[in-house]
C-alpha positions, 0 to 999 in steps of 0.5 A: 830118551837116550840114544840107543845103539841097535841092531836091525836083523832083516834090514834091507827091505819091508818092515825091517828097512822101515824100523832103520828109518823109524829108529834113525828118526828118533836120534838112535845109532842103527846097525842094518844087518842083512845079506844085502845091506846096500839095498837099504835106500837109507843114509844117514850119519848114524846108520851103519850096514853090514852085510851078513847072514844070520846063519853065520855065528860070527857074523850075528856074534859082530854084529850084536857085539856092543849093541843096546838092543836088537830087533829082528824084522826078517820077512823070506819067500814062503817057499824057502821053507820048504827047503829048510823049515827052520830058516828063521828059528836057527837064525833067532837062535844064533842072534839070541847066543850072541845077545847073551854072550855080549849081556845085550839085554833087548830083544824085539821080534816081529811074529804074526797074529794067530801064532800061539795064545792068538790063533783064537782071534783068526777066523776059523776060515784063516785058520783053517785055509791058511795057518793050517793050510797054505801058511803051516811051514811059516806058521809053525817057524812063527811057534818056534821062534816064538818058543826060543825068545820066551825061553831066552832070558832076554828082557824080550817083547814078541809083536804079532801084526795082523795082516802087513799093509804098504803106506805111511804111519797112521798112529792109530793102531792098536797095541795090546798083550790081551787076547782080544779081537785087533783090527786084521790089518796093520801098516808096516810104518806102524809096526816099525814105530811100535818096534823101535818104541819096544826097544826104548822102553820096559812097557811091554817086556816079557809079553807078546803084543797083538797088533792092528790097525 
């Protein structure tokens, strides 16, 4: 495999810092973007961290400038969007002007299972206590960005994990575009090798994959 230069949006903590880790393993050039990329415990000589928000155009449009692929990783408080609904959405949709803008031609984005065509495979009680309760402002972001990345004209893939889990790897897990029943749990490690896999290769372009395990 080639090294690829790409861009991790949401680099300094969770799943988006695990990506960085997991694509530097693979031989790749990384750009962790994020508005405090210092807080990335990583060094590595193929790492570079930016600074920036993405909901600054020109920062997003620097950042993607040059880049291979990019992966979007961004994970905020729910209570953010009571404040601004679409605080993930208008940051997708300025990186995705960019992309197009510089023929960046990849594009990876972490959404979550139940959004979309998957809302079947939630239980009616998550569906109806969470995604339909608790979670509506951060399930309804989850549809809107979604909507932007298909609507794109990237060669995008959309990863939907089931519920986020600490711990290492396991390479187990499930990966899949049809709407069937996953397993509801997923280690962030896990979703962050199927990411960097996603922007390696074609095998899953222009389809949302159902992730767990």
């Amino acid at each position: 495999m080639p090294s690829l230069r790409l861009l991790v949006v949401g680099a300094s903590q969770g799943s988006g810092a695990l990506t960085v880790s997991a694509a530097l393993a693979r031989g790749h050039q990384v750009t962790a973007f994020a508005r405090s990329a210092d807080k990335l415990a990583i060094e590595h000589p193929l790492l570079t961290k930016l600074a920036g928000s993405f909901h600054d155009a020109a920062a997003v449009d620097a950042a993607v400038a040059g880049q291979d692929g990019v992966i979007i990783a961004v994970n905020v408080p729910g209570g953010v969007f009571k404040e601004n609904p679409t605080y993930v959405s208008s940051g997708v949709a300025l990186v995705i002007e960019a992309m197009k803008r510089h023929g960046v031609p990849r594009l990876v984005l972490v959404s979550a299972l139940g959004t979309g065509d998957s809302r079947p495979l939630l239980g009616w009680l998550v569906r109806t206590l969470l995604k339909d309760g608790l979670l509506k402002l951060p399930s309804q972001e989850h549809e809107r960005k979604e909507a932007l990345t298909r609507a794109s004209g990237l060669a995008w893939v959309i990863a939907r994990p089931g519920r986020l889990t600490n711990g290492p790897a396991l390479g187990r897990f499930v990966a899949q575009a049809e709407i069937a029943p996953v397993p509801g749990s997923i280690a962030r490690a896990d979703v962050a090798e199927f990411l960097v896999t996603a922007a390696e290769n074609d095998t899953w372009v222009g389809k949302a994959v159902q992730l767990g395990g």
